[in-house]
C-alpha positions in Angstrom: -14.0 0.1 87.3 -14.4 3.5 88.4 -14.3 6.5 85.7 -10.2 7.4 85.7 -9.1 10.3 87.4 -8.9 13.6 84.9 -5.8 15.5 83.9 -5.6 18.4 86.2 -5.4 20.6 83.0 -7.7 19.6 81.2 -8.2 21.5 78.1 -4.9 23.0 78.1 -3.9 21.0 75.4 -6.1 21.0 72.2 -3.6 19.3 69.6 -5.7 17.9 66.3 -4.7 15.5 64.0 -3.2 18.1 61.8 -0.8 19.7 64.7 0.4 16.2 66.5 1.9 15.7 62.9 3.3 18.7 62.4 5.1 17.9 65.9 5.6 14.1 65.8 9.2 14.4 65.8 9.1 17.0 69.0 6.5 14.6 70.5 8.0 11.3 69.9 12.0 12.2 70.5 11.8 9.7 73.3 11.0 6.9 72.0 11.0 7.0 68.2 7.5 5.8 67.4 6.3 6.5 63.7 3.5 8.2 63.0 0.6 6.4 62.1 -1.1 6.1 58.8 -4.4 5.4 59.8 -6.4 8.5 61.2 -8.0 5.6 63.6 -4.7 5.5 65.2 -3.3 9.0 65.3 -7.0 10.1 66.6 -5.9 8.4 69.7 -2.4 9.9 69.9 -4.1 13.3 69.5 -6.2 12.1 73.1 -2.7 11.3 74.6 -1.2 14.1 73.9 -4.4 16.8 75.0 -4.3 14.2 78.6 -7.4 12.1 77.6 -6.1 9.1 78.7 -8.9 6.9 79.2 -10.0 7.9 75.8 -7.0 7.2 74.6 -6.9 3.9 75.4 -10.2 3.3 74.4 -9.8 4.9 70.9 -6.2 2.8 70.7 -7.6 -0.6 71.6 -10.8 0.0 69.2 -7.8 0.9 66.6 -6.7 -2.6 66.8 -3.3 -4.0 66.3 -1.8 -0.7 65.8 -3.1 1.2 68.5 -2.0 -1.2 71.4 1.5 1.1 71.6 -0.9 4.4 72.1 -2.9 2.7 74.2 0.3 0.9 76.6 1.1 4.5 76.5 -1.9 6.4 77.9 -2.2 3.4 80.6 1.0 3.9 81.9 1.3 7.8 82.0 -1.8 7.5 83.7 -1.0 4.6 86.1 2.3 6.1 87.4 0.8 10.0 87.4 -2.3 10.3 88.3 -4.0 7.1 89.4 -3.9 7.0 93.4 -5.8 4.3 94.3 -2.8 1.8 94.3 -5.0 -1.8 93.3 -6.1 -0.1 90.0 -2.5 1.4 89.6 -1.5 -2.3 90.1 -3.8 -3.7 88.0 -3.5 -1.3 84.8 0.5 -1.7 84.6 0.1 -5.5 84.9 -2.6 -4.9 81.9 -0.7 -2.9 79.9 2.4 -5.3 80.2 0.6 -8.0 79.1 -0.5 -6.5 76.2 3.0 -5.3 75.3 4.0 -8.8 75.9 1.8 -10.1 73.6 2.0 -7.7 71.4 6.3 -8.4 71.1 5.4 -12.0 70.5 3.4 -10.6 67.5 5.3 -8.0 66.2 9.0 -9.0 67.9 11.3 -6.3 65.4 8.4 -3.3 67.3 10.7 -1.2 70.0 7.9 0.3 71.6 6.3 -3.3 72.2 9.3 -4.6 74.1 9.7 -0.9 75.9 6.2 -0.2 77.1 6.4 -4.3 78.3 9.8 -3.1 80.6 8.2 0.1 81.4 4.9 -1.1 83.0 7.0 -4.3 84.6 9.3 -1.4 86.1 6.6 0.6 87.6 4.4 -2.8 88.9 7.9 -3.7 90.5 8.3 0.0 92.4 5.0 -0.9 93.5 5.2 -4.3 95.4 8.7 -3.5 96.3 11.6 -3.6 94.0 13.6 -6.6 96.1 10.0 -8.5 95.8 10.6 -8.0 92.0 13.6 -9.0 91.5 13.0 -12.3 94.0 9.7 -12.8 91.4 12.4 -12.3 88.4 10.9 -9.5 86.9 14.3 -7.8 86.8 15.5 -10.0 84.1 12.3 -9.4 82.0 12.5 -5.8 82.5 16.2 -5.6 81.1 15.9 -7.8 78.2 13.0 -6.2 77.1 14.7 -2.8 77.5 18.0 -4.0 76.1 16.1 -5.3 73.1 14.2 -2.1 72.7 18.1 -0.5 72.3 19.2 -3.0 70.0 16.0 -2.6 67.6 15.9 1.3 67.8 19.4 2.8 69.5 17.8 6.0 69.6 14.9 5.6 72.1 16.2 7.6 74.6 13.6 6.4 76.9 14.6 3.2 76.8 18.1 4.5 77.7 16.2 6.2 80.8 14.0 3.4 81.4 17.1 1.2 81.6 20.1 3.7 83.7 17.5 3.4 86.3 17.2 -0.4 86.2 20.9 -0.5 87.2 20.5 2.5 89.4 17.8 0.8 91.9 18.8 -2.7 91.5 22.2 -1.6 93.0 20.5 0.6 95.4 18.1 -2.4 96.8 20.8 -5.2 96.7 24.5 -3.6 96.3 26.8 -3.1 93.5 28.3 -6.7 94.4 25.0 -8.7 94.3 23.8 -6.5 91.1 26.8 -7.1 89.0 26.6 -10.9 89.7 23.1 -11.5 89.6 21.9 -9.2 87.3 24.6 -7.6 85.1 23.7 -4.3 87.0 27.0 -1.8 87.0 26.9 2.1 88.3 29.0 3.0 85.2 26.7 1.7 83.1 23.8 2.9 84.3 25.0 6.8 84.4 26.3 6.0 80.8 23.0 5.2 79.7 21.2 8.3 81.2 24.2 10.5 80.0 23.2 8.5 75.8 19.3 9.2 76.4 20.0 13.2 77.3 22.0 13.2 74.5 19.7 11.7 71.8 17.1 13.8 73.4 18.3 17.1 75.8 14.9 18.4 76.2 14.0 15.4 78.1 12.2 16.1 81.7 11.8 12.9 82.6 15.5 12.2 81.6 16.6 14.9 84.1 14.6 13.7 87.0 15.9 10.5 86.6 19.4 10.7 86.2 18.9 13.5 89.2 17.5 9.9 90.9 20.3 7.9 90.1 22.9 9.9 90.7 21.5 10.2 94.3 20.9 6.0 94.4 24.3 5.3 93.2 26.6 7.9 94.9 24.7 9.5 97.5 24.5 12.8 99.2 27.6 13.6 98.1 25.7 14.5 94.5 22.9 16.2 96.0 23.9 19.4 94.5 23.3 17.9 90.8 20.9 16.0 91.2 19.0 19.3 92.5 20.2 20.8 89.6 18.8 18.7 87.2 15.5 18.3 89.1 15.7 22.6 88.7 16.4 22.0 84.8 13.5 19.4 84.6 11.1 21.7 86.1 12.5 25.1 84.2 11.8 23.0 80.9 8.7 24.1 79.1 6.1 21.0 78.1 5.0 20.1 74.8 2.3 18.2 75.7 0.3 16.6 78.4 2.9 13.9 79.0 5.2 16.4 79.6 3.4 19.1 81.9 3.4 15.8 84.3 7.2 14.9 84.4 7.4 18.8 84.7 5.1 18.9 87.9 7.1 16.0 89.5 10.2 17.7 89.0 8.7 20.4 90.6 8.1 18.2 93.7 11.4 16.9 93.9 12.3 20.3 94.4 10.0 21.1 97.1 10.6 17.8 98.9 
């Protein structure tokens, strides 16, 4: 496979070991994961956080059973952000699912196994069509997963996210009748579940530019004015790390689009 595409800023970011621990919680308010006791592991966090992806993968998956989450991590953010070429896109979410699948089977009481599972399923389904998902039955993968995520940590806000869009766009692709039948999907729900995940964690981009999205999917133009206004907040917010200068710049787009 080719060399990944580079973050466009790299060496903006130059977190060490010492400062991604001073920040974990900062860092991690999304989705709750501890920090690590062995250096091994938090050496690759420190990649994921200064946008070396592909190293961080490569440090996480050398680091062994505990480095799978950082490494699910830095495959996704790159998949969804920066990779264009949409095979390899394809092909690293369907990777990194498998690996959080088999990592749940290991480790079943690990949120982030379970979430980063959902997460890359949900991205892999955007790409070949979210009605080609759900006819496949990923949509009932992706919301256990997610709903199990909730019940093992209720604070991972991006799980919230992760799963207020599930109802958003399943009721978008196949109504609100067909969604609450088939898949338990409800609009109430879903905005509930954005409105838990910005309140477990209000500096959330990515939570602002979603619920921007949903809100938009679920009740139309006639919320255009919000969801703008949340897409302004998302791109006003100021980034902690490299994660977050991403979300930032898509907000940013939104706007401009």
């Amino acid at each position: 496979m080719q060399p990944w595409v580079a973050f466009p800023h790299a060496g903006e970011y130059r977190f060490t070991p010492a400062s991604v621990a001073a920040l974990w919680p900062r860092l991690h308010a999304g989705d709750g994961e501890p920090l690590p006791s062995r250096p091994a592991v938090l050496a690759a966090w420190v990649l994921l956080h200064n946008g070396q992806f592909e190293q961080a993968v490569a440090a996480g998956l050398a680091a062994g059973e505990d480095g799978v989450t950082v490494a699910n991590k830095a495959t996704c953010v790159y998949a969804n952000y920066l990779e264009k070429r949409e095979p390899v896109r394809l092909e690293l979410l369907q990777q990194a699912a498998q690996r959080g699948e088999a990592q749940a089977a290991r480790e079943p009481r690990n949120p982030n196994a379970w979430y980063w599972q959902a997460y890359a399923l949900g991205r892999y389904s955007q790409g070949i069509s979210v009605s080609k998902a759900l006819a496949q039955g990923l949509g009932g993968r992706i919301k256990e997963a997610l709903e199990r995520t909730i019940k093992l940590q209720p604070r991972h806000a991006d799980a919230h996210i992760a799963l207020g869009a599930f109802h958003a766009e399943v009721i978008d692709k196949v109504g609100p009748l067909v969604a609450g039948m088939t898949y338990g999907a409800k609009k109430e729900l879903g905005l509930k579940l954005f409105q838990d995940a910005l309140a477990i964690h209000p500096l959330s981009p990515i939570g602002m530019i979603e619920y921007g999205n949903a809100l938009l999917m679920l009740e139309g133009d006639e919320r255009l004015g919000e969801a703008t206004a949340w897409y302004d907040r998302a791109a006003r917010c100021e980034p902690v790390d490299a994660v977050e200068r991403l979300h930032v710049e898509l907000a940013r787009t939104e706007l401009v689009d």
